[in-house]
VMD Tcl script that builds the backbone (N, CA, C; Angstrom):
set m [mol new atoms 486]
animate dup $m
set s [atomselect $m all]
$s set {name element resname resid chain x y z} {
  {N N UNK 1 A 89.610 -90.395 -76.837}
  {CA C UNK 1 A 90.890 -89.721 -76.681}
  {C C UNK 1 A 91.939 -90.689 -76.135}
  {N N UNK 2 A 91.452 -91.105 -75.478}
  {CA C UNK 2 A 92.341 -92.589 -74.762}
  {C C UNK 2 A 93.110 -93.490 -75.896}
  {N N UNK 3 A 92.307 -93.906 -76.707}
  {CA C UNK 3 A 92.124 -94.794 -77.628}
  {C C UNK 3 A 93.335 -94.207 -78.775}
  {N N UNK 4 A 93.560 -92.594 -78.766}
  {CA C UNK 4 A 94.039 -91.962 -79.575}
  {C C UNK 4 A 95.296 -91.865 -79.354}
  {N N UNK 5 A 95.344 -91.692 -77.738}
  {CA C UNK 5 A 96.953 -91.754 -77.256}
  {C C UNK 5 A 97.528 -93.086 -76.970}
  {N N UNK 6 A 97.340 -94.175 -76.865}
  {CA C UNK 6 A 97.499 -95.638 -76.795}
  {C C UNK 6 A 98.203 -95.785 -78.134}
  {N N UNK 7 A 96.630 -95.572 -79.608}
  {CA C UNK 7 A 97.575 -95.685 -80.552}
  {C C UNK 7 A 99.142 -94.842 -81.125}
  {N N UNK 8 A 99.273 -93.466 -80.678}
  {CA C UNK 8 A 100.277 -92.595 -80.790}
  {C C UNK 8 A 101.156 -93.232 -80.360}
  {N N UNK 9 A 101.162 -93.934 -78.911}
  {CA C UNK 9 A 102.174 -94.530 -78.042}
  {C C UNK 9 A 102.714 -95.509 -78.815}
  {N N UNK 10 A 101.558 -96.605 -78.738}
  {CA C UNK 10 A 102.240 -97.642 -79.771}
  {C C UNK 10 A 103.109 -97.225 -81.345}
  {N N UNK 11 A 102.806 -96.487 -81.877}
  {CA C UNK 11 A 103.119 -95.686 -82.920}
  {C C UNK 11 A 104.339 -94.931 -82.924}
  {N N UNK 12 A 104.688 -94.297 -81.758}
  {CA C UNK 12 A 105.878 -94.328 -81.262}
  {C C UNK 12 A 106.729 -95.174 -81.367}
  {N N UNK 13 A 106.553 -96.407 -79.981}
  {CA C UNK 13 A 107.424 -97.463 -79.965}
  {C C UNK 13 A 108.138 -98.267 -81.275}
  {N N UNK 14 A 106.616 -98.492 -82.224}
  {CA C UNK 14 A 107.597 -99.054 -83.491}
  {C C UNK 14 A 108.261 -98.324 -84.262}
  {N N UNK 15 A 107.809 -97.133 -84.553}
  {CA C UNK 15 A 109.098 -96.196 -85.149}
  {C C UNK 15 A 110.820 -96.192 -84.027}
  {N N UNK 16 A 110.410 -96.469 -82.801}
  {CA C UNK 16 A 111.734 -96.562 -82.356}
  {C C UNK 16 A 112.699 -97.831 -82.555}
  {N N UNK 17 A 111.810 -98.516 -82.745}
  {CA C UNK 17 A 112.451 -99.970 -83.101}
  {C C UNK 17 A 112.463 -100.170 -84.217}
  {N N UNK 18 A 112.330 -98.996 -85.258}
  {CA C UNK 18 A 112.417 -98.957 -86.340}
  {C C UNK 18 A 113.573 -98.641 -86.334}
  {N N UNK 19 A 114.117 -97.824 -86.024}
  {CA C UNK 19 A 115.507 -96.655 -86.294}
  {C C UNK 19 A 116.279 -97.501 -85.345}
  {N N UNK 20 A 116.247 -98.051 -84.322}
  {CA C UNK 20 A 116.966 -98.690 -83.414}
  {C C UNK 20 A 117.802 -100.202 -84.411}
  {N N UNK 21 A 116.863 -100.664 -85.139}
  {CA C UNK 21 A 116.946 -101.677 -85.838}
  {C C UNK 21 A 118.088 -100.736 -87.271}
  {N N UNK 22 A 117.611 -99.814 -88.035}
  {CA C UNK 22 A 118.437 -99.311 -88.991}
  {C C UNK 22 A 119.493 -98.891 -88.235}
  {N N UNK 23 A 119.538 -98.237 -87.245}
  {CA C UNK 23 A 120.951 -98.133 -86.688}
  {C C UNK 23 A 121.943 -99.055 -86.762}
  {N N UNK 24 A 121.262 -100.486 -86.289}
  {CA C UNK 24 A 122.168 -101.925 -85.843}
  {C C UNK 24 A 122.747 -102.449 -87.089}
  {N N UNK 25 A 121.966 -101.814 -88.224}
  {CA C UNK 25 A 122.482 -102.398 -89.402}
  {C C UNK 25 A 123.627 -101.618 -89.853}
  {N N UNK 26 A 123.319 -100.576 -89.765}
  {CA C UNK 26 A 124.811 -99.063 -90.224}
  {C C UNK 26 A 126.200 -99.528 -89.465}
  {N N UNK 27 A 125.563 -99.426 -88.005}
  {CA C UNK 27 A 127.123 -100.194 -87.577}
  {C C UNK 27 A 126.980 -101.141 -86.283}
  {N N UNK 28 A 126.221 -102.028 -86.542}
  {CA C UNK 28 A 126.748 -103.096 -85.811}
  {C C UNK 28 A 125.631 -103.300 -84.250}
  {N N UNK 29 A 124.883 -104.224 -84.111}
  {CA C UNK 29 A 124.435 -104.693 -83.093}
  {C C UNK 29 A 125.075 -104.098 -81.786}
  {N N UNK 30 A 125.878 -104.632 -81.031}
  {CA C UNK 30 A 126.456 -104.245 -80.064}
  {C C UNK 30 A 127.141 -102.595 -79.748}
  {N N UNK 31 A 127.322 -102.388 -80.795}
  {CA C UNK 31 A 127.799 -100.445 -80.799}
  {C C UNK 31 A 126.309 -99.950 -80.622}
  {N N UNK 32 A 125.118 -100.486 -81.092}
  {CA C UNK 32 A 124.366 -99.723 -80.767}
  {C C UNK 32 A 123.520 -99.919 -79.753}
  {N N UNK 33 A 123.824 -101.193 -79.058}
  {CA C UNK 33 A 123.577 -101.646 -77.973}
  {C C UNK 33 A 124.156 -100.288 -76.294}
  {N N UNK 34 A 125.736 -100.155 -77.403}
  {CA C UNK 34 A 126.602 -99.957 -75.807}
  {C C UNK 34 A 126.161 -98.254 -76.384}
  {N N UNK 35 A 125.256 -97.293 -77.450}
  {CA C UNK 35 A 124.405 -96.411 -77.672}
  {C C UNK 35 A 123.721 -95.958 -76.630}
  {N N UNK 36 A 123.059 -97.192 -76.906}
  {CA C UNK 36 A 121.496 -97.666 -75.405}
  {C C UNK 36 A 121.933 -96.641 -74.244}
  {N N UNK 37 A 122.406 -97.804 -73.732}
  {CA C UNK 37 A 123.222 -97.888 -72.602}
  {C C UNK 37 A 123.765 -96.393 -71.841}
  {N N UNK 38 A 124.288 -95.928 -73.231}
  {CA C UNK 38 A 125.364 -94.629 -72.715}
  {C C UNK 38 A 124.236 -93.843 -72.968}
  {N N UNK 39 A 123.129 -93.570 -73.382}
  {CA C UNK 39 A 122.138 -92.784 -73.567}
  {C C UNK 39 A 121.365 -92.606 -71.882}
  {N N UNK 40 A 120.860 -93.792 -72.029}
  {CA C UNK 40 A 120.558 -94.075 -70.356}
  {C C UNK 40 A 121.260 -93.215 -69.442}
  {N N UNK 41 A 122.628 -93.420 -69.360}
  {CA C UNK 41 A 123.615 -92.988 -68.150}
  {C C UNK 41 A 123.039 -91.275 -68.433}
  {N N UNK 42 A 123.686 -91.233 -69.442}
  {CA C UNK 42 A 123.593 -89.775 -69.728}
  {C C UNK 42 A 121.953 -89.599 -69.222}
  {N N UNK 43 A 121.430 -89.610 -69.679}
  {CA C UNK 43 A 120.143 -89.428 -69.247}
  {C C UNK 43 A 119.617 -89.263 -67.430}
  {N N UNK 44 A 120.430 -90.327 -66.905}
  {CA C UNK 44 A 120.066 -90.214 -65.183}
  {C C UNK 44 A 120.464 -89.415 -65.078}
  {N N UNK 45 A 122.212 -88.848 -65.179}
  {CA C UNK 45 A 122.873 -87.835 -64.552}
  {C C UNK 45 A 122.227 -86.777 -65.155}
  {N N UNK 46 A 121.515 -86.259 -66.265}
  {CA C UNK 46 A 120.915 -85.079 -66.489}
  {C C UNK 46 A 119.573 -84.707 -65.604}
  {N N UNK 47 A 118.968 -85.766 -65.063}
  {CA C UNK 47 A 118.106 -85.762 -64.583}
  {C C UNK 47 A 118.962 -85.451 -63.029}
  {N N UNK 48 A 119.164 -86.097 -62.482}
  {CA C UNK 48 A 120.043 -85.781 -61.525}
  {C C UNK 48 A 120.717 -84.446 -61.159}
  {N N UNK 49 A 121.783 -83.703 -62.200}
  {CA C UNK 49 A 122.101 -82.409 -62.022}
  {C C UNK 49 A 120.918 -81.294 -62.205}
  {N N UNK 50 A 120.105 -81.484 -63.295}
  {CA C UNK 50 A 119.242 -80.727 -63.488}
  {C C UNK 50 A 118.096 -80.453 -62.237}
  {N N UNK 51 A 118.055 -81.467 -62.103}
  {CA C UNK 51 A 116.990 -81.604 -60.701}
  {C C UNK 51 A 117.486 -81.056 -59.496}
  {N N UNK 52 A 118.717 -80.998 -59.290}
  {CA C UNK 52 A 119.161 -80.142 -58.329}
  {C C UNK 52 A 119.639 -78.713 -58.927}
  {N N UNK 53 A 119.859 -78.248 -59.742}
  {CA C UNK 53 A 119.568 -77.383 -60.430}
  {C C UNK 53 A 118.597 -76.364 -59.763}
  {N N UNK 54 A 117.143 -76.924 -60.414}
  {CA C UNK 54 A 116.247 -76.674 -60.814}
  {C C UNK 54 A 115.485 -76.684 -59.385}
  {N N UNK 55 A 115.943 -76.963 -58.063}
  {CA C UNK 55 A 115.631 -76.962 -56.848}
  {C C UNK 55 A 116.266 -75.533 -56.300}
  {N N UNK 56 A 117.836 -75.404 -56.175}
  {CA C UNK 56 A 118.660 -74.392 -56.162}
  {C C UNK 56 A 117.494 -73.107 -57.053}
  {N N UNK 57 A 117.090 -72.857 -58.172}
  {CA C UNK 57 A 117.021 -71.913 -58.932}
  {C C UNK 57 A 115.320 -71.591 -57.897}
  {N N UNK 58 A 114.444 -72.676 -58.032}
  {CA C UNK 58 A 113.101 -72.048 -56.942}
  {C C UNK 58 A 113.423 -71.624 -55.982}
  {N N UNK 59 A 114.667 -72.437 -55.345}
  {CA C UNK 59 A 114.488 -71.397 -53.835}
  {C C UNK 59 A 115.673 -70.130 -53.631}
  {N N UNK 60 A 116.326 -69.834 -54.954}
  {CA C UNK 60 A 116.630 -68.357 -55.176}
  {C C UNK 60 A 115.015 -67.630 -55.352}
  {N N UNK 61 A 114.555 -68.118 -56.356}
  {CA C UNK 61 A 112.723 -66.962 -56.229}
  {C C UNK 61 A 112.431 -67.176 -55.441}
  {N N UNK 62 A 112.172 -67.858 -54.779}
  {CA C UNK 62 A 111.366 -67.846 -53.356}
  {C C UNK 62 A 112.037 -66.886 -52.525}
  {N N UNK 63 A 113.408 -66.908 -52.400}
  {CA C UNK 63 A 114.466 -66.349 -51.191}
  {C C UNK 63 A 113.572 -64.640 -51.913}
  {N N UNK 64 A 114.110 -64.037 -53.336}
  {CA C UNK 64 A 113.807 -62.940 -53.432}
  {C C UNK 64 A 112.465 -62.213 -53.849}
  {N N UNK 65 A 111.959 -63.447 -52.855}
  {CA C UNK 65 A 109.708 -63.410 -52.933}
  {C C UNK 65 A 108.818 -63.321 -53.895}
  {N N UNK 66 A 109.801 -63.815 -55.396}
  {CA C UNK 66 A 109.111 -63.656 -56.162}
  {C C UNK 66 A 108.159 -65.094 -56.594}
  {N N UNK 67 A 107.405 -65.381 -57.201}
  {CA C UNK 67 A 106.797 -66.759 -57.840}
  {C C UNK 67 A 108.026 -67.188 -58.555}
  {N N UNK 68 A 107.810 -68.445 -58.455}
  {CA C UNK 68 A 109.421 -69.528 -59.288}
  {C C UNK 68 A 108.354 -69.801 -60.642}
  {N N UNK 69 A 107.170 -69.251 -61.159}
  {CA C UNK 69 A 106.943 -69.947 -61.873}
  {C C UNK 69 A 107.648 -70.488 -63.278}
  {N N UNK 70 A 108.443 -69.590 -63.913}
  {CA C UNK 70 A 109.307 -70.066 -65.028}
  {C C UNK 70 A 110.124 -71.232 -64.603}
  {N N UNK 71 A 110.863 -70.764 -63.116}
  {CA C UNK 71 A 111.785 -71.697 -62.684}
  {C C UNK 71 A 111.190 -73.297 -62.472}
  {N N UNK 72 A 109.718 -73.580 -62.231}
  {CA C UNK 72 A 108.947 -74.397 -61.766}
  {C C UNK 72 A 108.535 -75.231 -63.684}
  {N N UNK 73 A 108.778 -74.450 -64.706}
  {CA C UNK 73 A 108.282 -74.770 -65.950}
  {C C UNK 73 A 109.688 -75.366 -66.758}
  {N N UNK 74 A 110.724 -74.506 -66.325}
  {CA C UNK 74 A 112.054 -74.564 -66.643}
  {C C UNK 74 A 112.398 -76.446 -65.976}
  {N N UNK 75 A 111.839 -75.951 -64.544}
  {CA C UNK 75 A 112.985 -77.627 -64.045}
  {C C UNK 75 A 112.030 -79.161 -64.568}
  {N N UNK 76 A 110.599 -78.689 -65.094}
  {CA C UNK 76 A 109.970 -80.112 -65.271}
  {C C UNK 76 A 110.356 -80.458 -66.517}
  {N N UNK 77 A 110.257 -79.270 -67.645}
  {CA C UNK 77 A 110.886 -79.696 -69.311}
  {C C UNK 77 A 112.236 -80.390 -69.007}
  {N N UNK 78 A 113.082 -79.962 -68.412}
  {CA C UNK 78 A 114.645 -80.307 -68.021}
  {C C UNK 78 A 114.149 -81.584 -67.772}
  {N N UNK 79 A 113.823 -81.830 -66.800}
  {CA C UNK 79 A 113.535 -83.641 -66.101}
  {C C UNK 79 A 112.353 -84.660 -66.943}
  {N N UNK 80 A 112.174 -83.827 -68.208}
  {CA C UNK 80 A 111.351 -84.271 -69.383}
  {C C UNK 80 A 112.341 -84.737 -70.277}
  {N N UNK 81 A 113.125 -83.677 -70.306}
  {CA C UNK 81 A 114.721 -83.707 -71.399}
  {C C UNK 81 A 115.273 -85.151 -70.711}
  {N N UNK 82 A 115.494 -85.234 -69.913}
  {CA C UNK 82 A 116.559 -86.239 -68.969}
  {C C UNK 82 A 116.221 -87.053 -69.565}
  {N N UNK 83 A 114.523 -87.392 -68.937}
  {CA C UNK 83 A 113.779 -88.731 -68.767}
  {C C UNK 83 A 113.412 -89.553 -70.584}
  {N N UNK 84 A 113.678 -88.589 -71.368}
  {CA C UNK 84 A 113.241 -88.711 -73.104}
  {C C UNK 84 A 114.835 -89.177 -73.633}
  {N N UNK 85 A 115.946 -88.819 -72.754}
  {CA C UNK 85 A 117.645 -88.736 -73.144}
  {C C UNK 85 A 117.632 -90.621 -72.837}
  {N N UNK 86 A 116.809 -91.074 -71.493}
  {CA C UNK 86 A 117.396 -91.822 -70.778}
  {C C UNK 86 A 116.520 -93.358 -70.887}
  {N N UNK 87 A 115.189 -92.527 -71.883}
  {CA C UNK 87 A 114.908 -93.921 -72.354}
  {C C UNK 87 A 115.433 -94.774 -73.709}
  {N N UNK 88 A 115.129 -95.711 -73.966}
  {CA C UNK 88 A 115.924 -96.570 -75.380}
  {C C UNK 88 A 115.167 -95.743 -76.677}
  {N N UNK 89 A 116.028 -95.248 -77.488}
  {CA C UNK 89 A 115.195 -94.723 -78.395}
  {C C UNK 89 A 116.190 -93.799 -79.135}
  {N N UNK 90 A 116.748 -93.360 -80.473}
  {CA C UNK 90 A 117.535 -92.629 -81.280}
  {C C UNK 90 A 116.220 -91.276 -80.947}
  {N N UNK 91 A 115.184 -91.323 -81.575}
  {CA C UNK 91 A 113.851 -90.483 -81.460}
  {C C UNK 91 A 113.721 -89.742 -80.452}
  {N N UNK 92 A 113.286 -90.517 -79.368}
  {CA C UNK 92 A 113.071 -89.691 -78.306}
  {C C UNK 92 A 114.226 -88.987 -77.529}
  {N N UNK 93 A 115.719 -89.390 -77.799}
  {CA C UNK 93 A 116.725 -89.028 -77.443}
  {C C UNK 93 A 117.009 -87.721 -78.176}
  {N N UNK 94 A 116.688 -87.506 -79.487}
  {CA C UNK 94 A 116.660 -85.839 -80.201}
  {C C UNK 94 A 115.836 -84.778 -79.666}
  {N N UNK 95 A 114.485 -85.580 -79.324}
  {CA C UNK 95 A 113.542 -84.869 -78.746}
  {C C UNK 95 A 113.813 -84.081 -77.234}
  {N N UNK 96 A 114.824 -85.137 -76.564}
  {CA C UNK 96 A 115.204 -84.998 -75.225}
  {C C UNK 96 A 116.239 -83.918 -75.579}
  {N N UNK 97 A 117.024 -83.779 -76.236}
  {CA C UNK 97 A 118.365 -83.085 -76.633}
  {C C UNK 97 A 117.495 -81.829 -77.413}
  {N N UNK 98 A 116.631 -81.712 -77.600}
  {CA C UNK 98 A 116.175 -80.431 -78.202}
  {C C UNK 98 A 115.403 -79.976 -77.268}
  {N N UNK 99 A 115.191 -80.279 -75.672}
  {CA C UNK 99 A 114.523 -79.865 -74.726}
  {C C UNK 99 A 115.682 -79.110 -73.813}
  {N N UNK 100 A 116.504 -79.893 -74.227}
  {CA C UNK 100 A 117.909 -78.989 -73.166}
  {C C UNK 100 A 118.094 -77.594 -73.942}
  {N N UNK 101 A 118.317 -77.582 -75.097}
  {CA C UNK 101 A 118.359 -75.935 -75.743}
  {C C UNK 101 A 117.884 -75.034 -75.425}
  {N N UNK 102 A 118.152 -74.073 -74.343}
  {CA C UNK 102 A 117.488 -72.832 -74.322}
  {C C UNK 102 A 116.069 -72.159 -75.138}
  {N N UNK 103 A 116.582 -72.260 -76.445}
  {CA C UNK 103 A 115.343 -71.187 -77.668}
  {C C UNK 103 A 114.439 -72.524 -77.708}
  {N N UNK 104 A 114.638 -73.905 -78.153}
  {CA C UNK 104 A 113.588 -74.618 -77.433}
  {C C UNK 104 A 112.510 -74.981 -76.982}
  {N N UNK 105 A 113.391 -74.720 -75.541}
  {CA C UNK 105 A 112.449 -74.855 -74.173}
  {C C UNK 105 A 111.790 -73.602 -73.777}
  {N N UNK 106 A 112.372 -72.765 -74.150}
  {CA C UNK 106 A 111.563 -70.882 -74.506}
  {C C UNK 106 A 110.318 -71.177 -75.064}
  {N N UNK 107 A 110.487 -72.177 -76.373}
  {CA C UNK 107 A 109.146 -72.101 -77.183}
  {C C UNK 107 A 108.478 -73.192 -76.396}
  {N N UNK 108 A 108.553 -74.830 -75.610}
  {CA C UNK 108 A 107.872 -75.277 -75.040}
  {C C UNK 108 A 106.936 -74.436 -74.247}
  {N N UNK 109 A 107.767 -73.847 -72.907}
  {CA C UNK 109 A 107.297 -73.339 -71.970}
  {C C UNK 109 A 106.824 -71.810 -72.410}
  {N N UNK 110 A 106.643 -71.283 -73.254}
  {CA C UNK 110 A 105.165 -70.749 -73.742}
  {C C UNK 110 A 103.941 -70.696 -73.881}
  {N N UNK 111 A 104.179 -72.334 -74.636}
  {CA C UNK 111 A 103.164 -72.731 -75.197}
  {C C UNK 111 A 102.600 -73.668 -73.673}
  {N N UNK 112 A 103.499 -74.102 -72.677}
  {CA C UNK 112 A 102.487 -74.701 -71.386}
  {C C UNK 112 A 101.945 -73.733 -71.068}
  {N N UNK 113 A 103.094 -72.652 -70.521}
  {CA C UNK 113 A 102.210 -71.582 -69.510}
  {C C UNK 113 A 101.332 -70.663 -70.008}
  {N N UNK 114 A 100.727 -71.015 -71.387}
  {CA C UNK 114 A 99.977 -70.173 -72.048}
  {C C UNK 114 A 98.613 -71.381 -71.937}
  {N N UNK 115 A 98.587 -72.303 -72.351}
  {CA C UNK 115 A 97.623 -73.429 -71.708}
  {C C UNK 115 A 97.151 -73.591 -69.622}
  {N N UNK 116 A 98.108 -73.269 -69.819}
  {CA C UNK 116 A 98.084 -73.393 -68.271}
  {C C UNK 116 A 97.256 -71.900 -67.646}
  {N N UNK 117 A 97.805 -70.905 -68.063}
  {CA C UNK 117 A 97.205 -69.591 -68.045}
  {C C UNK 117 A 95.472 -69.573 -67.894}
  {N N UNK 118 A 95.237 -69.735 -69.251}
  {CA C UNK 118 A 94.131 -70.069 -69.910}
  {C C UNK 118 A 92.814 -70.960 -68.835}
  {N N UNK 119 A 93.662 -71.974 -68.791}
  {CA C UNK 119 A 92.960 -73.290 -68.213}
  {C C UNK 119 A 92.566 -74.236 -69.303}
  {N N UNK 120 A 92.802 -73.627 -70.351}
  {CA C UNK 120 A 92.591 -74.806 -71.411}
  {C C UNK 120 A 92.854 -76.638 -70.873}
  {N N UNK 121 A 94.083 -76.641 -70.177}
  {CA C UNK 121 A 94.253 -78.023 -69.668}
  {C C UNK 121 A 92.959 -78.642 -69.196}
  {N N UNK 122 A 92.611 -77.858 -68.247}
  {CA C UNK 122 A 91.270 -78.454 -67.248}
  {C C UNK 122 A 89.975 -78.842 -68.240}
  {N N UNK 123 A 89.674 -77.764 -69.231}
  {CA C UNK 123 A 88.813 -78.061 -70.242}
  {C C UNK 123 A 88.945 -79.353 -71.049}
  {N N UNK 124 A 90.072 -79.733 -71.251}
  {CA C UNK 124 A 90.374 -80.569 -71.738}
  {C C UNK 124 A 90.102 -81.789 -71.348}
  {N N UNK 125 A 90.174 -82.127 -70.266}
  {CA C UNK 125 A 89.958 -82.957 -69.176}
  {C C UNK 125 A 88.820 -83.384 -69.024}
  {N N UNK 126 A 88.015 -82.115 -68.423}
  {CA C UNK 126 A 86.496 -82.380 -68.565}
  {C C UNK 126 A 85.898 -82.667 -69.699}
  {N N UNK 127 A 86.276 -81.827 -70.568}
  {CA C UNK 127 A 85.511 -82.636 -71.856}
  {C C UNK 127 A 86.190 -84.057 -72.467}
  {N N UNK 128 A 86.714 -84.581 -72.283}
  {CA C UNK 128 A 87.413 -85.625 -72.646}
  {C C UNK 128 A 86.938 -86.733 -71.921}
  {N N UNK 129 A 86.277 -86.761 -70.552}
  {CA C UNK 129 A 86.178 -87.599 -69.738}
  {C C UNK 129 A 84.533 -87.567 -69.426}
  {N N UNK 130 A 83.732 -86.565 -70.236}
  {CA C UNK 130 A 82.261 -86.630 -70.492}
  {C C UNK 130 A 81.990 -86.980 -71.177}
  {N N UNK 131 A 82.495 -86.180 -72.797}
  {CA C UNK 131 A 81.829 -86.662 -73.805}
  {C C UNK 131 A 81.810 -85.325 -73.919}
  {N N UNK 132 A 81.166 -84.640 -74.676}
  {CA C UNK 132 A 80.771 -83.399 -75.127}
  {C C UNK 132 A 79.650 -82.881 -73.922}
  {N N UNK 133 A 78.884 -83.408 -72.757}
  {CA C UNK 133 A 78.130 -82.713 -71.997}
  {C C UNK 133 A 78.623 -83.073 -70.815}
  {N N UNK 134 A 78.151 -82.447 -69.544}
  {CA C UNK 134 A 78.549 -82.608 -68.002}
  {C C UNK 134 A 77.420 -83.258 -67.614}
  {N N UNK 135 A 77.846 -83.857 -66.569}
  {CA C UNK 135 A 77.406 -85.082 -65.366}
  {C C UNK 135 A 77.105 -83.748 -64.374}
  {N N UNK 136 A 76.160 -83.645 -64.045}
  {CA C UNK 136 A 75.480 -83.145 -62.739}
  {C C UNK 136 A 75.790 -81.565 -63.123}
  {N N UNK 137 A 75.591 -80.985 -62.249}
  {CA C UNK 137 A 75.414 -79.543 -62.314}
  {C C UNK 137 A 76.671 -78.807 -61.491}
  {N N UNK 138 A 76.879 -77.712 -62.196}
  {CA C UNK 138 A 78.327 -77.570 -61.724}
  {C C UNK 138 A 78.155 -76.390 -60.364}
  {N N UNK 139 A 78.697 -76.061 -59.688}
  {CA C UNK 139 A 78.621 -75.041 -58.361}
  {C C UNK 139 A 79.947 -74.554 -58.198}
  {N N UNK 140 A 80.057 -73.827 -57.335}
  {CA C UNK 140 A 81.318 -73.191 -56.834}
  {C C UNK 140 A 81.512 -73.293 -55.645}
  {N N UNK 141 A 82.615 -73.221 -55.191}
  {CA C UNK 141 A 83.163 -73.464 -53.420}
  {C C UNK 141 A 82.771 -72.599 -53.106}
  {N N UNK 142 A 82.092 -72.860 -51.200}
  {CA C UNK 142 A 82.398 -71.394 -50.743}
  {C C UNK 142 A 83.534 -71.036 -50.340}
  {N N UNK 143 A 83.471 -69.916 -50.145}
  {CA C UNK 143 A 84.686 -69.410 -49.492}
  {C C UNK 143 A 84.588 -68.703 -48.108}
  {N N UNK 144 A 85.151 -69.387 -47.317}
  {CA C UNK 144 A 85.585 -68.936 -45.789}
  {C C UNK 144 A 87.144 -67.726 -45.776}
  {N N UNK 145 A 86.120 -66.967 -44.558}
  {CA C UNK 145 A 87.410 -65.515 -44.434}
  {C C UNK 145 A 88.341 -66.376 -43.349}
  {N N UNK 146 A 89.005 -65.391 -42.442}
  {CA C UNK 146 A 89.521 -65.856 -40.950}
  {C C UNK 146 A 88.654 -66.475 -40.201}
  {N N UNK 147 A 87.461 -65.770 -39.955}
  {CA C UNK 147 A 86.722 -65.849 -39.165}
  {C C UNK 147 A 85.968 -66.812 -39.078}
  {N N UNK 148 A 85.929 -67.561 -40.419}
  {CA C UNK 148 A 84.852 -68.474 -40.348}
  {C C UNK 148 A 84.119 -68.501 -41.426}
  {N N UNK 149 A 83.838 -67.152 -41.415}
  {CA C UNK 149 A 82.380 -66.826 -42.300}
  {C C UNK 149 A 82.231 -66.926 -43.575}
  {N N UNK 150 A 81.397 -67.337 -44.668}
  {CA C UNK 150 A 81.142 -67.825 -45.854}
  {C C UNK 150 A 81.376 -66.260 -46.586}
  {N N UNK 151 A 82.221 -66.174 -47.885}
  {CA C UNK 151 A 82.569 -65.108 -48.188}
  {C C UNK 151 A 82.098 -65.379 -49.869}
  {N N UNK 152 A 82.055 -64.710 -50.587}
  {CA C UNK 152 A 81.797 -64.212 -52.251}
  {C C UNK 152 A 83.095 -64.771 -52.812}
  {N N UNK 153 A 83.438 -65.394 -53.903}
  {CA C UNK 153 A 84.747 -65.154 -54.401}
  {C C UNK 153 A 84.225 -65.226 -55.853}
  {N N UNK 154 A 84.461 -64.001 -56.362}
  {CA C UNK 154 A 84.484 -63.691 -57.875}
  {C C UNK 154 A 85.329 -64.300 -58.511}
  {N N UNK 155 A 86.440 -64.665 -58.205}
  {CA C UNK 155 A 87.111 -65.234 -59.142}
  {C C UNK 155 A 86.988 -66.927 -59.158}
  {N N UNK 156 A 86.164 -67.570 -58.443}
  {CA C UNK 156 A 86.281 -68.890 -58.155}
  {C C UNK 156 A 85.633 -69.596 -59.750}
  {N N UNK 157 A 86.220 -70.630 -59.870}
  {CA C UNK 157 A 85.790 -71.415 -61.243}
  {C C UNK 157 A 85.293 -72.463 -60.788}
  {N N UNK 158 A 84.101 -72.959 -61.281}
  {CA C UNK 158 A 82.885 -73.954 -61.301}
  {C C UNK 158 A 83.810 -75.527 -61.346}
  {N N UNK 159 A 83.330 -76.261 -60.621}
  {CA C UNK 159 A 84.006 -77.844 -60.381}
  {C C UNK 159 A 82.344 -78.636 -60.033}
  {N N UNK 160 A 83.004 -79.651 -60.807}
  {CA C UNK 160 A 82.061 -81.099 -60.719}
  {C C UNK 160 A 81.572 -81.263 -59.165}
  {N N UNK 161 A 80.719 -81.885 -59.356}
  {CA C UNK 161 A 80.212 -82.116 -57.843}
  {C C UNK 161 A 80.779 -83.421 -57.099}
  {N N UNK 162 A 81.316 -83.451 -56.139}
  {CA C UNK 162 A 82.014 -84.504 -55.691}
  {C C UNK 162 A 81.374 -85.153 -54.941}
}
mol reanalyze $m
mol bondsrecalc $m
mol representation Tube
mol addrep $m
């Protein structure tokens, strides 16, 4: 899996220096240089407003006791958007600009907090970093009340042995 995202990455990069390069030819080396550049800027300050934003908006849920979780899904895509605006790249700069859109980032943050829900992530993980079987035998935490005392928890999910 490693091996898979390395090549994607790389695979990335030259398509950006692909289009970066056809750009320079359409109009000119330096216009798409001072592109770069203004992409970047733009990019910090989105990261920047958004991030305070997106601080302001959790601790409205928090203030009215509810979970920030949208707000918590909402401000990382945003500082995903920024950080994709603010690197060198025509590519990843659409990608970044189609993360700021509302309907969007609706459909991103679905599709996390529906992985996330799940736990699919964690599965992922583990199996990715075994192989198809587990290393040692899996157990569950106990669980302590106030008092001290070792308690049942039905809902607890099985972890590697540390």
């Amino acid at each position: 899996m490693f091996l898979v995202g390395l090549f994607l990455l790389l695979l990335a990069t030259v398509v950006e220096i692909y289009v970066i390069v056809l750009v320079a030819q359409a109009i000119g080396g330096w216009e798409t240089f001072g592109l770069l550049v203004l992409q970047g800027l733009i990019g910090s300050w989105i990261i920047k407003i958004q991030g305070v934003a997106s601080i302001r908006r959790i601790g409205r849920a928090l203030d009215q006791r509810s979970a920030p979780g949208k707000e918590l899904v909402d401000g990382f895509l945003l500082m995903t958007a920024g950080f994709l605006i603010m690197i060198p790249g025509f590519i990843s700069t659409a990608f970044g600009l189609l993360l700021l859109l509302p309907p969007s980032r609706a459909v991103v943050r679905s599709f996390l907090t529906n992985r996330l829900r799940h736990g699919s992530v964690g599965r992922i993980f583990i199996a990715t970093s075994h192989g198809t079987r587990y290393v040692g035998r899996l157990r569950t935490r106990p669980v302590q009340d106030t008092t001290g005392h070792e308690q049942e928890d039905p809902g607890s999910r099985p972890e590697l042995p540390g």
